[in-house]
N, C-alpha and C positions, 0 to 999 in steps of 0.2 A: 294749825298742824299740817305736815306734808307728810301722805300715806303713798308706800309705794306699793305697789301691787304687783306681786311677781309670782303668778302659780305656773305647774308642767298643767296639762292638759287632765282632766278628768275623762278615763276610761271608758268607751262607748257612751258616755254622754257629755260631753263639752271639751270643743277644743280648748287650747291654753288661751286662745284669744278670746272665746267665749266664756270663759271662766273670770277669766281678768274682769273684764265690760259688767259681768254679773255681779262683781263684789263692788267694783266701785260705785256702782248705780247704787248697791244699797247701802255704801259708805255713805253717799250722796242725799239719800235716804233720810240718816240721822243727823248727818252734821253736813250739811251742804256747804257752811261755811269753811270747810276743810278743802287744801288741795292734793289731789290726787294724780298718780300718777301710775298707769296701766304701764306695763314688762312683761306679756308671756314668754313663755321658757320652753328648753326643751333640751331634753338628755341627749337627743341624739337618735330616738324612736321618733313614729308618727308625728307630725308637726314641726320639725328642725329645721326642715327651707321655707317653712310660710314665715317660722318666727325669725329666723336669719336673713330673711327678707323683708320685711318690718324694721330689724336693728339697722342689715347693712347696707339697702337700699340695693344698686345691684338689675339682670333683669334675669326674670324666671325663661329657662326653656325650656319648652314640655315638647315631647316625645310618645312613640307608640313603641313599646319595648318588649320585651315575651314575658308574661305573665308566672305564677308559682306552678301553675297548671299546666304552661305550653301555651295560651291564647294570648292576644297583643293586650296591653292594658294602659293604659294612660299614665302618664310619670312626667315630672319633671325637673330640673334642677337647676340650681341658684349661680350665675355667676359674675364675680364679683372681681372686677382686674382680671388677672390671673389664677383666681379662685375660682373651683366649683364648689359648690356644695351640695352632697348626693343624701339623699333621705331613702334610704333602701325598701324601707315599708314600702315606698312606693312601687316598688318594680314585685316586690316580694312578700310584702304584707299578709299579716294573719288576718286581716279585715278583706281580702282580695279574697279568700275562700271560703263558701259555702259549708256551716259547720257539717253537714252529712259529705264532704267530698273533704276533708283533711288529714291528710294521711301524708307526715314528713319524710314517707321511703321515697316518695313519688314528687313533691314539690321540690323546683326548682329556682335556684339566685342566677343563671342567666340573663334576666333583664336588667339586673346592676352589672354586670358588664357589657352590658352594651351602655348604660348612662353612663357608665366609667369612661366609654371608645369615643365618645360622639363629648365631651366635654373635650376630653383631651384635642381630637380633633378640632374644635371651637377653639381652641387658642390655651385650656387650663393649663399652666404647669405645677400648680398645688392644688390634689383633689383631696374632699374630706370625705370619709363616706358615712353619713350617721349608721349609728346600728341598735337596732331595736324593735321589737315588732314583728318578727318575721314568722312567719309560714314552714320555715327550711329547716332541714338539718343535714346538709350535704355537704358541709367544710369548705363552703366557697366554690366548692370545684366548678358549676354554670357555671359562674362567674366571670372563672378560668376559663374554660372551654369559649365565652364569649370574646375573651381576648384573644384567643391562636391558642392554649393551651394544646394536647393532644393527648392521649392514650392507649394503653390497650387494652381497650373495654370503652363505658358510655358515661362521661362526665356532666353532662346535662340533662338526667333524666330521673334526678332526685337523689337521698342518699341512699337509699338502697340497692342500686345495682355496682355502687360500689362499691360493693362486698367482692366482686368478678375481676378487678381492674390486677392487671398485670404489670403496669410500666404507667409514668404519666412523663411529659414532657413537657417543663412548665418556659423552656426557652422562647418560644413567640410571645408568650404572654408578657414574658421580661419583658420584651424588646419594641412591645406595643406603649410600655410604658415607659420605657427610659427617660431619664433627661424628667419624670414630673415624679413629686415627692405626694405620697399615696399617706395618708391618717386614718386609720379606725377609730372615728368618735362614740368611745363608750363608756359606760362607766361600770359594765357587768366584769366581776375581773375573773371569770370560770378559765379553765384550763378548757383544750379542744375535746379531751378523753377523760373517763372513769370516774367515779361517784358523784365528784362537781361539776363533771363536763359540761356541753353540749346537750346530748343525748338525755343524762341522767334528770337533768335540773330542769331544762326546757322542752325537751320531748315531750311530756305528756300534757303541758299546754298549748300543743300542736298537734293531738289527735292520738299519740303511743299509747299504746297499751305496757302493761311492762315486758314481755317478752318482744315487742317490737325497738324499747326501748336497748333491749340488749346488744337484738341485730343491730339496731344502727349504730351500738358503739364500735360494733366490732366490726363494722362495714368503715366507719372512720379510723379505725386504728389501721388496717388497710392501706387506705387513702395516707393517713400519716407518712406510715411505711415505704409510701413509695416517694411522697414529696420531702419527707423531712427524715430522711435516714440517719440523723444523731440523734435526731429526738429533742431538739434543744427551744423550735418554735411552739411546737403540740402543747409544752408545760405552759408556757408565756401567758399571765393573767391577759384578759380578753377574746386569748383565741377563740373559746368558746362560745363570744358571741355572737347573735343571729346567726345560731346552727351551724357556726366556725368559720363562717365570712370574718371573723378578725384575724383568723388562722390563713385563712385566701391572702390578704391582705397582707400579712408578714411575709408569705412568703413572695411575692412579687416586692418586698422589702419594703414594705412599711410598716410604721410604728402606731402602737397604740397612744392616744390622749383621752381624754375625762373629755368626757360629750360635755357636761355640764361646766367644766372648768371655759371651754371654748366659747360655749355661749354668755357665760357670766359675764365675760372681757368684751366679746361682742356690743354686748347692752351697755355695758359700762356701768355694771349694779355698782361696784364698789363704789363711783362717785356717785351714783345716787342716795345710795348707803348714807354717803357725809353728809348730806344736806335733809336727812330726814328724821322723822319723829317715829316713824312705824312702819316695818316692813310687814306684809303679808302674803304668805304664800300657800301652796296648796298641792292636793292631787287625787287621784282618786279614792287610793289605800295606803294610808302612813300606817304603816306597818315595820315591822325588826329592818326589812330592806332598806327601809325609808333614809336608819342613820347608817347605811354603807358606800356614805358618798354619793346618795343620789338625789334629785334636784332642792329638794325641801332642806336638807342636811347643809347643803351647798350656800344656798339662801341664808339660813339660818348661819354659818362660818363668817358669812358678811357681812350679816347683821351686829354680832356678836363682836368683830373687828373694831365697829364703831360704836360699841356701845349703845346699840339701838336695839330696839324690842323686836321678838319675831314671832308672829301669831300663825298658826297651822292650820287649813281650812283645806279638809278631808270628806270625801263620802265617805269612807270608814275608820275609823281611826283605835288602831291598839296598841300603839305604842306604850311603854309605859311611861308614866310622868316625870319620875326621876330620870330617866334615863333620856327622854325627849329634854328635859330639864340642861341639863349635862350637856347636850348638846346646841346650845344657844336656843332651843325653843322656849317662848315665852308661856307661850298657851294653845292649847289643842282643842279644836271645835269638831265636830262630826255633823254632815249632813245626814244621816240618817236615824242618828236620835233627834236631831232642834224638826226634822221632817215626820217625825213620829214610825216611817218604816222602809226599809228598801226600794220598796216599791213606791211608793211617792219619792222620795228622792231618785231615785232614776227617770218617773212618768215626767216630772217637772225639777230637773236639775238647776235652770238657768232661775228658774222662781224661786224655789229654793234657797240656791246660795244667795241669791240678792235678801233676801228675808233673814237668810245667818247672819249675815256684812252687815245688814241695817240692826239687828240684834246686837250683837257684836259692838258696833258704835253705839250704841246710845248706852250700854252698860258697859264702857270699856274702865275699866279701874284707873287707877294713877299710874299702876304700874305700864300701862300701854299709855299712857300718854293722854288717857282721857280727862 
């Protein structure tokens, strides 16, 4: 048998590439005479340059950029020909703040436009910029302001003082970028404003309270107001992601894509898809999110293509069956039930999952291929 192994990353405890190595080992475990073959993944959040640098070889350049806070932070990004590939977490990540110090009126995407300036400068003339994970909710505007942006008021000091801004002038920013074609890789399709926005759905996984939550919509509608005066980019599914960096992004005129759809092509799953017996994949929380085109879903679309099994290897797992069913998943595993509780599967994640995977193989049905 030929097992591929294709998980996104598990959540504050296993990257995608450690996640991968974990299940195969205890693939390896039960049926060593099997071959395997490891594909971490990634939407487009945390992990998107290490795993885009694993598929597309490529070299990484790391940079000292300004932090979600204003301090310099370590970043770097992939580039490949003519390609960059930008991982935004990194300049702006909700793992870069201290949970007593998160407060998205105050953080800053500034240091994704500077990874933006210093790619393009290196020679990029197609940047992608993953998105996901962020710390922000200030509609891009650092970003902007990192490019030449202008205003009148203070565009890199979070989104809250955008509530003051009287005018923006997003002409240098253009013009820093011209001549290179800009991608928002995401797969979140939020609008920039109101109930699904930005603010409403990710603010308060960023520290909002709900009347903070309101401010900032209405510090972003603002900000809209002055960049997008038809209103025609603000509705656009992705704007709203990574606190409206896809909203940034439109408007220095790029398009949104499917983080996951990029990477999929990257790796080249579909042909691995042909030549196999069993896909597996995974992620932290396959939850309702999980079938809205995001990586497992994704996985799972390819599998299902070729007629091949796709088994779901989750720390938490509540999807429901039928419905996981429906959507090419073959079978759903939970590491926090086969670990007995949260807490052990979090204390020892990598032991764990290799323990699921080795579980897993040795009682796999007919229907997986065992």
């Amino acid at each position: 048998m030929r097992i591929v192994i294709a998980p996104d990353k598990f959540a504050g405890t296993l990257s995608a590439i450690e996640a991968a190595e974990a299940v195969a080992l205890g693939w390896r475990d039960s049926r060593p005479q099997d071959e395997t073959a490891t594909v971490p993944l990634s939407d487009g959040g945390p992990g998107f340059v290490e795993v885009l640098h694993a598929a597309l070889g490529g070299k990484t350049v790391a940079e000292r950029v300004t932090g979600p806070l204003g301090e310099a932070v370590s970043a770097e990004y992939l580039l490949d020909g003519e390609t960059a590939y930008i991982e935004s977490a990194q300049a702006c990540g909700l793992h870069l703040v201290p949970e007593d110090r998160r407060d998205p009126g105050r953080t800053t995407s500034r240091g994704v436009g500077e990874l933006i300036a210093r790619a393009v400068a290196a020679g990029a003339r197609t940047v992608v910029v993953g998105l996901g994970g962020s710390s922000t909710n200030d509609g891009g505007a650092g970003m902007l302001a990192a490019l030449g942006a202008a205003s009148g008021g203070t565009l890199d000091q979070g989104g809250a003082p955008l509530a003051e801004l009287s005018s923006v002038d997003l002409e240098p920013a253009r013009r820093a970028v011209q001549g290179v074609r800009l991608v928002a890789a995401t797969d979140v399709d939020n609008p920039l404003l109101g109930e699904h926005g930005a603010s409403a759905v990710f603010g308060p996984q960023k520290g909002a309270d709900p009347g903070q939550v309101r401010a900032l919509d209405a510090a972003l509608t603002v900000f809209a107001e002055a960049t997008d005066p038809l209103g025609g980019l603000r509705v656009e599914p992705g704007a709203g992601a990574a606190g409206g960096l896809g909203f940034a992004l439109l408007l220095l005129g790029g398009t949104v894509e499917s983080g996951v759809a990029r990477v999929l092509s990257a790796v080249d799953l579909d042909g691995l898809a042909a030549g196999a017996d069993l896909l597996i994949t995974g992620e932290g929380s396959f939850d309702f999110q999980s079938l809205r085109g995001k990586l497992p879903h994704g996985v799972a679309q390819v599998a299902a293509a070729h007629g091949v099994p796709c088994v779901v290897t989750a720390g938490v797992a509540s999807v429901d069956p039928d419905e996981a069913a429906a959507a090419g998943v073959t079978a759903t595993y939970s590491l926090v039930e086969s670990a007995g509780s949260k807490e052990a599967a979090m204390a020892r994640s990598a032991e764990e999952l290799r323990r699921l995977a080795a579980a897993i193989a040795s009682g796999a049905p007919e229907s997986l291929g065992g």
